[in-house]
N, C-alpha and C positions, 0 to 999 in steps of 0.2 A: 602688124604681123601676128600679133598675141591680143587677144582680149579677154580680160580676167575671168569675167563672168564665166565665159566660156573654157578657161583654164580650170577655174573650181568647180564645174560642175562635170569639165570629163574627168578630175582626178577622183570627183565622188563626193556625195555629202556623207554620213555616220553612217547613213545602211548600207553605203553601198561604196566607199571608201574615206579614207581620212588623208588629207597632206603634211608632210612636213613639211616645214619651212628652218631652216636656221641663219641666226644674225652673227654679224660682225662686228668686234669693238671692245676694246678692253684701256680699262681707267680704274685707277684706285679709287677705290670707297670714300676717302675725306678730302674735302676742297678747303684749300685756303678761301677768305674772302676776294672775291673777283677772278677767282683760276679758270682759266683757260682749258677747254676739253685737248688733250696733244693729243689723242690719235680717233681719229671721228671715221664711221664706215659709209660704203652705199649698202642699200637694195636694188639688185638689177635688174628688177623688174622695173625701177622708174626710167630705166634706156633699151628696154627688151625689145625694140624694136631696130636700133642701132646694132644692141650686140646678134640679134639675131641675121643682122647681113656681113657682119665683120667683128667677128667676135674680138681676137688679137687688137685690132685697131681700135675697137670701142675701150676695152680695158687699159691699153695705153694712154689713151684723153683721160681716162679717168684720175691716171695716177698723174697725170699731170696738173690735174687742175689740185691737186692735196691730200686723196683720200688715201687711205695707209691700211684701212679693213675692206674685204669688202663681203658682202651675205648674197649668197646665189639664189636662184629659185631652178625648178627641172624644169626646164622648156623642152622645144621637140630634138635637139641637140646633148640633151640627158645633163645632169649636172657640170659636165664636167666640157660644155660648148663643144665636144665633136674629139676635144681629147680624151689621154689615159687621166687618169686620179695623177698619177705621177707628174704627168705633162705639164698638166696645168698647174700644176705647184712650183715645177720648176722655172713657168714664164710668169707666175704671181712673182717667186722672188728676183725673176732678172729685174722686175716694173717697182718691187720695193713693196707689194702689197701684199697681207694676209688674209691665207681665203677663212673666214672665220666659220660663218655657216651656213647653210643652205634651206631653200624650202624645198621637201620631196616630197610625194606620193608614200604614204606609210604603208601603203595595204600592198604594194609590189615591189618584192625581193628585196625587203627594207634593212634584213640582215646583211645583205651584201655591200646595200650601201652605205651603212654603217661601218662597215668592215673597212671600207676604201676611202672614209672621211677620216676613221683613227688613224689608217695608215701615213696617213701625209697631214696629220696633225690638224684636223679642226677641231674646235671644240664644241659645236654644237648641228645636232639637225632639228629643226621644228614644225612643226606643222602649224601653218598659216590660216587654215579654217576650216571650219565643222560642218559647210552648209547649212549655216542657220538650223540648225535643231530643233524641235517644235517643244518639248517635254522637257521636266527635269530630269526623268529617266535616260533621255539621249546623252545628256550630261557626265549622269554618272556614268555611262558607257564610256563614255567617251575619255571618262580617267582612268578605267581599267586599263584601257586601248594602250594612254598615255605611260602608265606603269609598266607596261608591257615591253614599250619601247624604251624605255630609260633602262630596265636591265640591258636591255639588247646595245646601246650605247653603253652601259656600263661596262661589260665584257670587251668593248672595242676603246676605250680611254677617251670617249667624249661622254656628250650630256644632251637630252632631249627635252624641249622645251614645246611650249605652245604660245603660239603671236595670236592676240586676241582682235573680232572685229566687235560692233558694237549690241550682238543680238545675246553677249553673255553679259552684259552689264543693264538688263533692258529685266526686266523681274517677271517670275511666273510660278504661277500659285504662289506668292508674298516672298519667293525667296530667289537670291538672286545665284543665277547658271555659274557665273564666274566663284564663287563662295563653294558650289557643289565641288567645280572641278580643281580647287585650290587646294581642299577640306578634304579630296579623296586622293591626291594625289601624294607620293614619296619625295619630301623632299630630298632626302640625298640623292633622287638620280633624277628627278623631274623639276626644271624651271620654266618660267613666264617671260615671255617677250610682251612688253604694254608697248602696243600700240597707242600711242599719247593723241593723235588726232581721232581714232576710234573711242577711245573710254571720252573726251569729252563731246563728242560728235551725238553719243548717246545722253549726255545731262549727265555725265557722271563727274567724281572729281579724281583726275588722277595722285595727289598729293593723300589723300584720305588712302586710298587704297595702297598705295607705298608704304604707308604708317601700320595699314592694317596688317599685313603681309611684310612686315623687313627680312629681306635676304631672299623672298622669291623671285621678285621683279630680276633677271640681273641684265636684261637684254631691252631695246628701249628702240623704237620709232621715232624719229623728230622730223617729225609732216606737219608742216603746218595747214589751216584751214581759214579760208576768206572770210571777212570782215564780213560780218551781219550777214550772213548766208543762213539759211531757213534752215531749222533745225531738220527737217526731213531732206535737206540735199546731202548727198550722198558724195557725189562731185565735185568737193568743190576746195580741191588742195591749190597749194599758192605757193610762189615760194617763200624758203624759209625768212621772216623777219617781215613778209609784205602782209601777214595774215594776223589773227586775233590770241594765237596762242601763248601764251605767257611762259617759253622755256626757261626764261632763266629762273623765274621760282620753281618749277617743278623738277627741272635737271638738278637745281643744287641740294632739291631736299630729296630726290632720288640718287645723289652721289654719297646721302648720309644713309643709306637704308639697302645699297646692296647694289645697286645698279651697276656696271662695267664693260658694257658696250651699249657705243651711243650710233644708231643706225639713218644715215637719211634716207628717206621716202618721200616721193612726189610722184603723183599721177592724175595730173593734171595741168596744161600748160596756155596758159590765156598767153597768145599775142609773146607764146618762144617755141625752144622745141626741147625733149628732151635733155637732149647735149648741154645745153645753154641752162638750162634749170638748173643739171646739175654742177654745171661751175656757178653759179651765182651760188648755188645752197654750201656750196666748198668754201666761198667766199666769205660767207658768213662765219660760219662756225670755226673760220679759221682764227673770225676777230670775236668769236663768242667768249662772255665772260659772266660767270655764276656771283 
């Protein structure tokens, strides 16, 4: 029903619009040896085809297979699947879930949607990507953008972050996109959602960058990505624990450095569907241990 590509390129790349995205997921900063994540989110876009025929009955499966967060994105239903802001808050809490954050369109009535995510208590909107950016210049654009909207979040009692894909960890003229938009950005009103299967997807190492940066990270992707899969595939998520990702070292030395919501993402489903991804990725992290 949705196809990404196709999502970020009518929401806009830098000239011609930016998207939020915001994540779901909250956990204290220190882990005992072996602790268990207790409250682990989705991204709905890994069932956006589900929720998009039956929104109410898709988010029910979800709260039943575990997840206790969950992070939206604006499909053709607006954030809030076809409800008020209100609405949907009130059937989050019958289900027992928290809508934490959503991905939007920044560059359309982004005040208003801010306005209606503090109201019913989320804590964050983000913007999910840049369309690839070609210059470092795009970049620093693109923090102004971001500064811009973290007042605008600030005035509304949430927080504006950016979910990274792998073309800000990829270097141009010797210096790297992610470091521009990090180095230009406010921290008290602008954070990072790492996308963990993009920062390694690109050769990077997400545990370095955690260290470099503590206390911006505080929003987190756990996608896993297929064993020996070609560093130019693009496609090729798995579910959680069938793939090469190594969360437990990276989740517990980002639970020391700021991290506090843990997001699942999968968008790609060899031989399931959907649905079935995300109860097995439920499954996991429900026996996940750092």
């Amino acid at each position: 029903m949705y196809n990404r590509r196709n999502f970020l390129k009518a929401t806009g790349t830098l000239a011609s619009g930016l998207i939020i995205s915001r994540s779901a997921f909250s956990m204290g900063e220190n882990f005992a040896p072996n602790a268990s994540i207790k409250k682990f989110g989705l991204q709905l876009w890994s069932v956006r085809d589900d929720l998009g025929k039956d929104p109410k009955g898709t988010l029910k499966q979800l709260a039943g297979y575990g997840y206790k967060q969950i992070e939206g994105f604006e499909g053709k239903q607006g954030l809030f699947w076809g409800m008020t802001n209100k609405e949907f808050k009130k059937y989050m809490d019958e289900l027992g879930l928290s809508f934490i954050s959503s991905h939007c369109d920044i560059n359309k009535d982004f005040e208003t949607k801010a306005a209606q995510a503090g109201e019913i208590g989320m804590k964050y909107l983000i913007c999910p990507s840049l369309g690839a950016p070609k210059t470092l210049d795009d970049f620093k654009k693109a923090a102004e953008k971001f500064n811009a909207c973290g007042d605008i979040c600030k005035k509304n009692g949430l927080r504006f972050a950016y979910h990274n894909h792998g073309y800000s960890f990829t270097a141009i003229d010797g210096q790297m996109p992610q470091d521009i938009m990090m180095q230009g950005t406010n921290k008290d009103t602008v954070d990072f959602e790492m996308d963990i299967y993009w920062v390694v997807t690109a050769g990077a190492d997400p545990i370095a960058w955690l260290n470099k940066y503590p206390g911006r990270f505080k929003l987190c992707h756990v996608k896993d990505r297929k064993k020996d899969a070609d560093p130019k595939e693009h496609d090729a998520s798995v579910d959680l624990g069938s793939g090469s990702i190594d969360f437990k070292k990276i989740l517990k030395a980002g639970s020391t450095k700021g991290l506090e919501y843990y997001i699942v993402e999968q968008e790609h489903w060899d031989n399931s569907t959907p649905l079935k991804s995300a109860e097995a990725d439920a499954a996991y992290m429900k026996k996940f241990k750092m």
